[in-house]
C-alpha positions in Angstrom: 75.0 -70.1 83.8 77.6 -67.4 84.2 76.2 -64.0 82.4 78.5 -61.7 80.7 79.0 -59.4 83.7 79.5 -62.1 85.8 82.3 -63.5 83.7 83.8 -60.1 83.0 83.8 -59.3 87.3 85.7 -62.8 88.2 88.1 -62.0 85.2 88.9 -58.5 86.1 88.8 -59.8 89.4 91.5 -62.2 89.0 93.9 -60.2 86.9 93.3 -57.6 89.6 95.0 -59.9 92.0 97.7 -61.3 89.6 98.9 -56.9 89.3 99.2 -57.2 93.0 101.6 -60.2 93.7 104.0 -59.2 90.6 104.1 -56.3 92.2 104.6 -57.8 95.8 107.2 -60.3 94.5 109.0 -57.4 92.7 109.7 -56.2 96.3 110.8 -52.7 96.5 112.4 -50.4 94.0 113.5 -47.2 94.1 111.8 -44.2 92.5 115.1 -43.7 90.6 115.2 -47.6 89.5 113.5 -46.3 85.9 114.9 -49.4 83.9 113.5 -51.6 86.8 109.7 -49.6 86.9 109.3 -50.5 83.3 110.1 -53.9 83.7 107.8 -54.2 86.4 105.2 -51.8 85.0 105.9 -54.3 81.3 105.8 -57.6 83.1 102.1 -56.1 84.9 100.5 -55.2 81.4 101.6 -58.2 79.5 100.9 -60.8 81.9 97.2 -59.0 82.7 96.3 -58.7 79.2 97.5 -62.3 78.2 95.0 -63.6 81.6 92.4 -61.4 80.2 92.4 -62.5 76.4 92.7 -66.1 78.0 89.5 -66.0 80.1 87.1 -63.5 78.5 84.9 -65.7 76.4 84.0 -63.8 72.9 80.9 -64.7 71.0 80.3 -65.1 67.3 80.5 -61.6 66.2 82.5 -60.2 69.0 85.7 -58.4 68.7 88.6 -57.2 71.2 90.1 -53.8 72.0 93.0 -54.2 74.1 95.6 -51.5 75.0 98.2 -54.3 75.1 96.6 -56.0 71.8 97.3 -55.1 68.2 94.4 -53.2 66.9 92.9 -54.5 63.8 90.6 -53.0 61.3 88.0 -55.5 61.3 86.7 -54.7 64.5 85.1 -51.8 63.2 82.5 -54.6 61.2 82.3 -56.7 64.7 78.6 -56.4 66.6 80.0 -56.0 69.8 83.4 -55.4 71.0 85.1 -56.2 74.0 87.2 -53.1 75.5 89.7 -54.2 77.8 92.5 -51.9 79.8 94.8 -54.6 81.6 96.5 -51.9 83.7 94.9 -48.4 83.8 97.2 -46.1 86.3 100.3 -47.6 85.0 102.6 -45.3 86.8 100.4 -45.2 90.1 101.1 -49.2 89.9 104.9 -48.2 89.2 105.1 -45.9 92.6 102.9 -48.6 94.9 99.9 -46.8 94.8 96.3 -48.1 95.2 94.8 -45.6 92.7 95.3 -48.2 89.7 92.7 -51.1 88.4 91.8 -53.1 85.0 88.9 -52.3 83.2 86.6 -54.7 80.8 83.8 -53.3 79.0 81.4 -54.6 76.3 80.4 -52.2 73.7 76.9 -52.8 71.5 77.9 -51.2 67.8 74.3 -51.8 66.8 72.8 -50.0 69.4 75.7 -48.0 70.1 75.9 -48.1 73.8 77.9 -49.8 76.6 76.2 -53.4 77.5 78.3 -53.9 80.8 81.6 -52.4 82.3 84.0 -53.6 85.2 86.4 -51.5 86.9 88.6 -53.5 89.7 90.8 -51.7 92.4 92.5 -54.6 94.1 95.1 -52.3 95.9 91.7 -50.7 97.4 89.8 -54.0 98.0 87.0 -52.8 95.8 85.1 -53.2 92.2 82.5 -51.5 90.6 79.9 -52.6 87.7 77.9 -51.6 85.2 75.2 -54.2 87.6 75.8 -53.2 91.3 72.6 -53.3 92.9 70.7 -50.4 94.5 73.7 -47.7 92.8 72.9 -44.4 95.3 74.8 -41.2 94.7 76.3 -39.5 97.9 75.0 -36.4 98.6 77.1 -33.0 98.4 79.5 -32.3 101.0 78.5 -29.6 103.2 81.5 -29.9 105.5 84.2 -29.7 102.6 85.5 -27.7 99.2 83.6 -29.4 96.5 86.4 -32.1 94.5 87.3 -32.4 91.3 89.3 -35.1 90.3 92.1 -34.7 87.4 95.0 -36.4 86.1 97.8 -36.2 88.1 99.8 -35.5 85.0 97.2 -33.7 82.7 95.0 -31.8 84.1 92.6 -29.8 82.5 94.9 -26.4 81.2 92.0 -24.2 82.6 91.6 -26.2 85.3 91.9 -23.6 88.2 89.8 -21.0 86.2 87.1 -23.5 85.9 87.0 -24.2 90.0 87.2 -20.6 90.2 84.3 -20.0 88.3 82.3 -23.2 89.8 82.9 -21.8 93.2 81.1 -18.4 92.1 78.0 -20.1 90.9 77.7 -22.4 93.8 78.8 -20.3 96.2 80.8 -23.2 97.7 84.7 -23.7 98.0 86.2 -26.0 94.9 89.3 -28.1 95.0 91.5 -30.3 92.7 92.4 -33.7 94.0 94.8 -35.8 91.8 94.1 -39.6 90.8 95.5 -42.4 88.5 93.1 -44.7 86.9 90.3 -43.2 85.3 88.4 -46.2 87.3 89.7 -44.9 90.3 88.7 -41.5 89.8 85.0 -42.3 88.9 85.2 -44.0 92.3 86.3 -41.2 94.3 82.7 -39.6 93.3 80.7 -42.7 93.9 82.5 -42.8 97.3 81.6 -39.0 98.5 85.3 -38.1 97.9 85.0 -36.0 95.0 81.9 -34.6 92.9 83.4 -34.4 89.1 86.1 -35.7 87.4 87.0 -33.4 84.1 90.1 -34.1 80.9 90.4 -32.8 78.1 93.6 -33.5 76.5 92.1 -37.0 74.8 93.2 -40.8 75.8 92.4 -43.8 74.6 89.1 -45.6 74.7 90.4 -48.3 77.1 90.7 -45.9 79.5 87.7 -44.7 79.3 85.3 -47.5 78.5 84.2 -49.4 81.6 84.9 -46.3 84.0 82.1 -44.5 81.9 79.6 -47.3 81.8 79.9 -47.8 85.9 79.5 -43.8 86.3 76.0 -44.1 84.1 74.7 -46.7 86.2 75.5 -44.9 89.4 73.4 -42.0 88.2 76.6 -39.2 87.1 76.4 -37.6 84.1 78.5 -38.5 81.4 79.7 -37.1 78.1 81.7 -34.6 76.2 82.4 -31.1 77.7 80.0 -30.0 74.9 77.5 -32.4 75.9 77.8 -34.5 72.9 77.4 -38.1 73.8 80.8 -40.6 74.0 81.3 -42.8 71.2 83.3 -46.0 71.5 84.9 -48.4 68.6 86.0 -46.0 66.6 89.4 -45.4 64.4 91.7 -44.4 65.8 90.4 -45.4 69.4 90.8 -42.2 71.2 88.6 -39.7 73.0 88.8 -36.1 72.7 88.0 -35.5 76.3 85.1 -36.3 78.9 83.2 -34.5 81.3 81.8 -36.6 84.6 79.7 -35.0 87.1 77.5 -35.6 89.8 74.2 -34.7 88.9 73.8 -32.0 91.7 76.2 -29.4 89.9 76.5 -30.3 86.4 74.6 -27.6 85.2 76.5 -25.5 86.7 80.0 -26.9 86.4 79.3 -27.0 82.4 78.8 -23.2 82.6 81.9 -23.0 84.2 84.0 -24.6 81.2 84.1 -21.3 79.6 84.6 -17.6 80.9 
């Protein structure tokens, strides 16, 4: 029998690949082409989200969170909800990039944590679960600036001040590295590319979901920049910002949010 993870991995899996021949069959378009990007970035989201709804298989009680679905009360009563991001790094996907993936996670409301979560990177070959076997942490780098990873768009306001005052405390170089998908930016810690990834200018839980439950089961530390734990399901679905960190400097990094 197929188990939930299972199921969730060969559907991400498979809209994964669907996002990657749209966007080889759209051949190329120019970075100017605006009104063709949004057809193609449109014609990505719809088509993953209707595979997605399609395959996922909900049980009694379960409920859908889609960024492409209409949102609906009632899901707030549901015991678990299914949190699904078709196509997270929408623009990255726009400009040919690899940094984009599609996220599915499970949410328990009773026991208020994630059950399982799914980030694919078909540009990059790879996915990550919430159930990879054996998850190891790389270790710092000692032959490069420590890397934190930020929206290409909206980073952190402070953002500079806080590598600033990160390299003090460590005593080690800090640098900011831009990346799409939230998925994609978790990965660049598991991979030894980067050792944090900070926002704090709020998005939407779809973003955030799987990413986050993949990043817990590696080992990173996960949560608010106050430390408060994430909550998921909630109305409106939107997060007021996260903080991800490899254990190694999370102390120190959190001490370097503030002046």
């Amino acid at each position: 029998m197929t188990t939930e993870l299972e199921l969730a991995g060969n559907v991400a899996a498979e809209a994964g690949q669907l996002l990657v021949r749209i966007r080889t069959e759209a051949g190329d378009i120019a970075p100017d082409d605006k009104p063709a990007l949004k057809a193609l970035r449109d014609k990505a989201d719809a088509e993953s989200n209707e595979l997605i709804t399609a395959r996922l298989v909900l049980a009694d009680g379960d409920a859908l969170l889609s960024e492409e679905g209409v949102d609906d009360e009632e899901r707030l009563g549901a015991q678990r909800v299914w949190i699904v991001d078709p196509l997270d790094g929408t623009w990255e996907y726009g400009q040919g990039r690899s940094d984009f993936g599609v996220h599915i996670a499970l949410w328990d409301m009773n026991q208020r944590r994630m059950l399982l979560g799914v980030v694919d990177l078909p540009a990059q070959g790879l996915q990550r679960t919430s159930g990879d076997l054996d998850p190891e942490l790389p270790m710092l780098p000692e032959d490069r600036p420590l890397r934190i990873v930020a929206s290409r768009t909206r980073p952190p306001a402070e953002l500079a001040a806080i590598c600033d005052r990160l390299a003090e405390r460590v005593g080690q170089a800090v640098e900011v590295v831009n990346v799409g998908s939230v998925g994609a930016k978790v990965n660049e810690i598991l991979s030894g590319r980067a050792e944090a990834y900070l926002h704090d200018t709020g998005f939407y839980e779809w973003d955030l979901a799987a990413p986050l439950a993949v990043a817990k089961h590696y080992g990173l530390v996960c949560d608010h920049w106050d430390g408060s734990e994430v909550d998921f399901n909630l109305m409106p679905p939107f997060v007021k910002n996260v903080f991800v960190s490899h254990p190694a400097i999370a102390d120190d990094l959190r001490a370097s949010l503030n002046p």
